[in-house]
N, CA, C and O atoms as CSV, one atom per row, in Angstrom:
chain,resi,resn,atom,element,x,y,z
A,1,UNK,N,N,117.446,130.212,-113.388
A,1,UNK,CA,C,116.678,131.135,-112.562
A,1,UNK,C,C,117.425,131.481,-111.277
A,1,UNK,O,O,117.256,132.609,-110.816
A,2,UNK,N,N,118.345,130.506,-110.566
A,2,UNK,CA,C,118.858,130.635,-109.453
A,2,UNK,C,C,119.984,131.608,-110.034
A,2,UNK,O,O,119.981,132.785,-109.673
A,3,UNK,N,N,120.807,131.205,-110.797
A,3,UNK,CA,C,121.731,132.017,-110.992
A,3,UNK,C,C,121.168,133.609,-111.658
A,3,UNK,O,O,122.031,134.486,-111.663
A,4,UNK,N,N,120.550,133.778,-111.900
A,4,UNK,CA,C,119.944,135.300,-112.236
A,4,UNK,C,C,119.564,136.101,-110.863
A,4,UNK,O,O,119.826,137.246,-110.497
A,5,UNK,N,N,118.848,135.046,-110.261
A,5,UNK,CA,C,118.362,135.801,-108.721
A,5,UNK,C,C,119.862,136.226,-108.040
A,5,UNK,O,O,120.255,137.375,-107.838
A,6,UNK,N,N,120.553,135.016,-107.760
A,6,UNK,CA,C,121.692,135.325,-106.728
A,6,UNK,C,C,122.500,137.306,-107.953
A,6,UNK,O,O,122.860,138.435,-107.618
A,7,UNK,N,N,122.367,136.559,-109.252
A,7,UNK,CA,C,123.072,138.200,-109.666
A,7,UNK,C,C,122.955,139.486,-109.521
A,7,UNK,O,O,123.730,140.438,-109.434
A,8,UNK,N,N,121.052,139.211,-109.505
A,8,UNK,CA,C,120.718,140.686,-108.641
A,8,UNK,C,C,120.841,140.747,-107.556
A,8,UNK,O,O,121.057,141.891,-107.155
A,9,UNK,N,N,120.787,139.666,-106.504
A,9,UNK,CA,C,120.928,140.154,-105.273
A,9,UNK,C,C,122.112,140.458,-104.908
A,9,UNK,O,O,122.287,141.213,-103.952
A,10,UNK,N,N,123.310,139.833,-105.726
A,10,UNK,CA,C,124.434,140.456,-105.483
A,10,UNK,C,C,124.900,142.038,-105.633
A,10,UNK,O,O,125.592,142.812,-104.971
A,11,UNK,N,N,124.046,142.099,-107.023
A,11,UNK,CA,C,124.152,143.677,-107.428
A,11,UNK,C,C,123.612,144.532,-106.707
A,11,UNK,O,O,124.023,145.689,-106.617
A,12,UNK,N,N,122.560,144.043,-106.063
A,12,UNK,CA,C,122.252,144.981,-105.146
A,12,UNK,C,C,122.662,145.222,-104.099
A,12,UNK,O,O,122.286,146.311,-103.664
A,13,UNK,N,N,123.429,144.541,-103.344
A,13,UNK,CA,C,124.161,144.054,-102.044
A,13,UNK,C,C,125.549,145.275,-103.099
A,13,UNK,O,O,125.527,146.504,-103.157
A,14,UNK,N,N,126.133,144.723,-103.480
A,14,UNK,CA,C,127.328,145.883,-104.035
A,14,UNK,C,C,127.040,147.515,-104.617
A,14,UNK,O,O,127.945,148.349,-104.655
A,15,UNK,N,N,125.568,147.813,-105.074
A,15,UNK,CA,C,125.212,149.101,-105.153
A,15,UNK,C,C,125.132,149.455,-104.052
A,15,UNK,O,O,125.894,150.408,-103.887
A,16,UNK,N,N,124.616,149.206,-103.189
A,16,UNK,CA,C,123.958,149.594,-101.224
A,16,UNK,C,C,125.588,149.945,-100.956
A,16,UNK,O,O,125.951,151.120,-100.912
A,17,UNK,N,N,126.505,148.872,-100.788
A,17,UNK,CA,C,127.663,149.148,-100.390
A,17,UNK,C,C,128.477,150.383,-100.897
A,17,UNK,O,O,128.922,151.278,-100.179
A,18,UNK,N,N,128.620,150.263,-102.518
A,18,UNK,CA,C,129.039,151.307,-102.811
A,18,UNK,C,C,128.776,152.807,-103.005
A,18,UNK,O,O,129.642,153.645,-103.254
A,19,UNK,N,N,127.578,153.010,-102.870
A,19,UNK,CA,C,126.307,154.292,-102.035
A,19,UNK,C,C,126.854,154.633,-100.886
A,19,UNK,O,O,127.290,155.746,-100.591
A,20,UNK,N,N,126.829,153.465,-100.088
A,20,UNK,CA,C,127.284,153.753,-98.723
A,20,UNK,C,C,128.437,154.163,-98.346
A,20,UNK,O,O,128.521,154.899,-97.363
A,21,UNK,N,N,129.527,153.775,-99.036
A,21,UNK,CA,C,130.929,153.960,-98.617
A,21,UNK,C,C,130.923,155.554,-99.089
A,21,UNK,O,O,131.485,156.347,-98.334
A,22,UNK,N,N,130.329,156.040,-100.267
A,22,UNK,CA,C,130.590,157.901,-100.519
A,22,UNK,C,C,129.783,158.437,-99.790
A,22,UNK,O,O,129.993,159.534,-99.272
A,23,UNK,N,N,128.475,157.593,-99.585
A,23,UNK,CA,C,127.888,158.639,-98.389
A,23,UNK,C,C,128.879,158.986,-97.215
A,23,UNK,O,O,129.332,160.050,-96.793
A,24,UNK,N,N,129.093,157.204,-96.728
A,24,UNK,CA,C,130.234,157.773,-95.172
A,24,UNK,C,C,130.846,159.380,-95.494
A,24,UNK,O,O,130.728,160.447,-94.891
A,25,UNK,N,N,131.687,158.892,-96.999
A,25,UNK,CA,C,133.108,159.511,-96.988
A,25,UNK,C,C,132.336,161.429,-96.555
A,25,UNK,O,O,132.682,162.304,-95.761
A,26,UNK,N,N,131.054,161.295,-97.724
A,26,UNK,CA,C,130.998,163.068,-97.474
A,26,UNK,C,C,130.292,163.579,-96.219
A,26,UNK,O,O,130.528,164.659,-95.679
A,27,UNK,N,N,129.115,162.386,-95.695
A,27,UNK,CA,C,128.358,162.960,-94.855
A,27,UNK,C,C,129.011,162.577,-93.447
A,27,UNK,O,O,129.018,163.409,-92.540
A,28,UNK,N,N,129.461,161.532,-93.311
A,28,UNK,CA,C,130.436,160.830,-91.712
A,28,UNK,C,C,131.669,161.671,-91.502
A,28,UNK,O,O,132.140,162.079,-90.441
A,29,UNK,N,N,132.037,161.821,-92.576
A,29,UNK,CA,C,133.239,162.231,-92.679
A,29,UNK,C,C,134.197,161.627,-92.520
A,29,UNK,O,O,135.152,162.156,-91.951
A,30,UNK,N,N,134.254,160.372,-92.954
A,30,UNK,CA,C,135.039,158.944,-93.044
A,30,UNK,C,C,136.378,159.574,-93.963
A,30,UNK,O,O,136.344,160.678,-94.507
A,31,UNK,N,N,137.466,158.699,-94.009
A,31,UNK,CA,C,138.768,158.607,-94.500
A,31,UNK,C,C,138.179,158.835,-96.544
A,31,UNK,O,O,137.142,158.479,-97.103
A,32,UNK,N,N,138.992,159.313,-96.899
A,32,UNK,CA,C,138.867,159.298,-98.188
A,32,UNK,C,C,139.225,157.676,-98.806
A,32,UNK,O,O,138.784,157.318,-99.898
A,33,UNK,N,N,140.044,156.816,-97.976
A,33,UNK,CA,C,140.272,155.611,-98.229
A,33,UNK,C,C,138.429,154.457,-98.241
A,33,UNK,O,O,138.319,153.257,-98.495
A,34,UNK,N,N,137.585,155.221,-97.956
A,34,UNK,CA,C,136.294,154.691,-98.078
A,34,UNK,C,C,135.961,154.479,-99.257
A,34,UNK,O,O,135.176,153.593,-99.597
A,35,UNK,N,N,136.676,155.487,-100.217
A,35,UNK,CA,C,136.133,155.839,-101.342
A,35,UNK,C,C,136.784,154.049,-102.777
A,35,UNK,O,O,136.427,153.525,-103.832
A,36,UNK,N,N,138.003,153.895,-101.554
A,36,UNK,CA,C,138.651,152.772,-102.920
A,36,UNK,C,C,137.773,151.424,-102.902
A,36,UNK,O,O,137.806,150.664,-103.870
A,37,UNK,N,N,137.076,151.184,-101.897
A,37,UNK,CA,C,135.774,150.097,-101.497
A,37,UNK,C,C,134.584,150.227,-102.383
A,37,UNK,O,O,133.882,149.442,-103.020
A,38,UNK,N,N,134.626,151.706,-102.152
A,38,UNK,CA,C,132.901,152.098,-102.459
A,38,UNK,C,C,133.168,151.983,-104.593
A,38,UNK,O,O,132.276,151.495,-105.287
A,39,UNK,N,N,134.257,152.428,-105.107
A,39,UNK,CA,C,134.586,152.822,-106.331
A,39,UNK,C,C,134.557,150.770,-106.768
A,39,UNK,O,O,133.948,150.245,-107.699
A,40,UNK,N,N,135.392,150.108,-105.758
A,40,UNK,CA,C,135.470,148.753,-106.632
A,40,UNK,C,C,133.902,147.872,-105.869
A,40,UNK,O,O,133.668,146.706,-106.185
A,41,UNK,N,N,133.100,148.539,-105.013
A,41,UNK,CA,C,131.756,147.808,-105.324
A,41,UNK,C,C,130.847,148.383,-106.127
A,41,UNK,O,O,129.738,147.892,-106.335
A,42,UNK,N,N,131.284,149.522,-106.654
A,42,UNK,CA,C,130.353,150.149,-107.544
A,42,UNK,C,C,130.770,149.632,-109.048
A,42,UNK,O,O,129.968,149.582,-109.980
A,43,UNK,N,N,131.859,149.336,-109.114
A,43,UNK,CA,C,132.134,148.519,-110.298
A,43,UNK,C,C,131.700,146.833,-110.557
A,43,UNK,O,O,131.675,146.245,-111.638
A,44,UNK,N,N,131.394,146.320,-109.273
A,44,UNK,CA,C,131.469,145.041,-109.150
A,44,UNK,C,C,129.686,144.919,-109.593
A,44,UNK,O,O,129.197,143.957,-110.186
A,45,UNK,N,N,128.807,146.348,-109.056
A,45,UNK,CA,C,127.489,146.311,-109.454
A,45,UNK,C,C,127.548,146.492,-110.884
A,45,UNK,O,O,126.507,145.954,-111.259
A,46,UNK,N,N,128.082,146.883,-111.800
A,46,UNK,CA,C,128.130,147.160,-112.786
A,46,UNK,C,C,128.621,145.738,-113.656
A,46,UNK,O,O,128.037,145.238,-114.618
A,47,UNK,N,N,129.603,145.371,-113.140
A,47,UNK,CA,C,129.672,144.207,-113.895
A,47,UNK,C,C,128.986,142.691,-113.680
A,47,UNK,O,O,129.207,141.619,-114.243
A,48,UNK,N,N,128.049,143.081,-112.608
A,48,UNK,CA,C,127.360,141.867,-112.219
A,48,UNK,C,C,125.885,141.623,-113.095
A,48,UNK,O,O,125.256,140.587,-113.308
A,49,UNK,N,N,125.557,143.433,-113.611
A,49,UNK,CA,C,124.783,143.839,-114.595
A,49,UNK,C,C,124.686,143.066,-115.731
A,49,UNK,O,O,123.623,142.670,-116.210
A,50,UNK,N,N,125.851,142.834,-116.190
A,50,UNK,CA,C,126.481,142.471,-117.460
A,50,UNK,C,C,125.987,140.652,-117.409
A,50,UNK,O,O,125.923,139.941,-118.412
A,51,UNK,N,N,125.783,140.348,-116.451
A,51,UNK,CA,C,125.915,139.190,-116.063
A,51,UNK,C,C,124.383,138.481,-116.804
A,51,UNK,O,O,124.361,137.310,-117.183
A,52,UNK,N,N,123.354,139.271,-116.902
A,52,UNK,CA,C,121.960,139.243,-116.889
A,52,UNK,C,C,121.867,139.584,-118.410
A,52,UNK,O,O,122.507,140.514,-118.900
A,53,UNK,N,N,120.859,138.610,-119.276
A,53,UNK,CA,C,120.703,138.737,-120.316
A,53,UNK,C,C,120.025,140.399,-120.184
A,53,UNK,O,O,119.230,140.742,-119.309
A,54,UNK,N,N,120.706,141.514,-121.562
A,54,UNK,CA,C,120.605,142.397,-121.596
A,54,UNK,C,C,119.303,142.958,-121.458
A,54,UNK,O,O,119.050,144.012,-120.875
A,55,UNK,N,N,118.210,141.943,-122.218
A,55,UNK,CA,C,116.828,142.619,-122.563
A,55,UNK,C,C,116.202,142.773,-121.226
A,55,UNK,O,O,115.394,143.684,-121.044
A,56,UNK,N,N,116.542,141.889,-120.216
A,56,UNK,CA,C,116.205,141.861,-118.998
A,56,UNK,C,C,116.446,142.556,-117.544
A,56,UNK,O,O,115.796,142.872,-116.548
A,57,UNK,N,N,117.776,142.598,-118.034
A,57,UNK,CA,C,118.541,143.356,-116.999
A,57,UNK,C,C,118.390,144.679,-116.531
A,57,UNK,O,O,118.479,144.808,-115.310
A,58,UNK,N,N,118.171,145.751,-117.240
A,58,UNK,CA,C,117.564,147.484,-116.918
A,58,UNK,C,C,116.041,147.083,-115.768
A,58,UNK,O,O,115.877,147.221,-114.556
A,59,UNK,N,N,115.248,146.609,-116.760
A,59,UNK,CA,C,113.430,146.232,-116.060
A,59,UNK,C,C,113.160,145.487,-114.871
A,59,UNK,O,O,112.474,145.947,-113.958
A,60,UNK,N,N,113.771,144.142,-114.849
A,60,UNK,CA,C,114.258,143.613,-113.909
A,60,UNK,C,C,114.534,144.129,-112.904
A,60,UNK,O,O,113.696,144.306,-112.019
A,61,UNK,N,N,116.200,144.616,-112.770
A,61,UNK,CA,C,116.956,145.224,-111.778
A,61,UNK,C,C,116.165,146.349,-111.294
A,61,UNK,O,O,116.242,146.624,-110.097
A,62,UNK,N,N,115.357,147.090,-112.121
A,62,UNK,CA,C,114.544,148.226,-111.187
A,62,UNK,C,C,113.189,147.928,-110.667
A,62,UNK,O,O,112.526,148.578,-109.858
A,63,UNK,N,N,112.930,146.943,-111.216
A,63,UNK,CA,C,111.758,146.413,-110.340
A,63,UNK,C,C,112.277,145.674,-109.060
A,63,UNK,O,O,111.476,145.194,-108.257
C-alpha cells in the first residue's frame, strides 16, 4: 500500500512539473531548454504509471 501511494504521489509531483516546465516555456517565455526537464518529467510520469497494477492505475490515478 505504501509503495503504491508514494507512486502516485510521485506521478503526480512529475506530471505538475512537467505541465509546468511547457507552460513556463510558452506562456513565461522561458528558454526552450525548459522543455528537456519538462519532456524527461513527463516521461518519468508515465513510467511511474507502469509501476501500478494496470487494472488500477487509469481509476485510481484520476481519482
Amino acid at each position: 500500500m505504501i509503495g503504491t501511494v508514494s507512486v502516485y504521489v510521485g506521478a503526480a509531483i512529475a506530471e505538475i512539473a512537467g505541465c509546468f516546465a511547457f507552460w513556463a516555456w510558452l506562456r513565461l517565455g522561458k528558454s526552450p531548454w525548459w522543455l528537456v526537464p519538462g519532456m524527461v518529467s513527463l516521461a518519468l510520469f508515465a513510467f511511474l504509471l507502469t509501476r501500478v497494477d494496470s487494472d488500477l492505475a487509469g481509476r485510481a490515478y484520476a481519482a
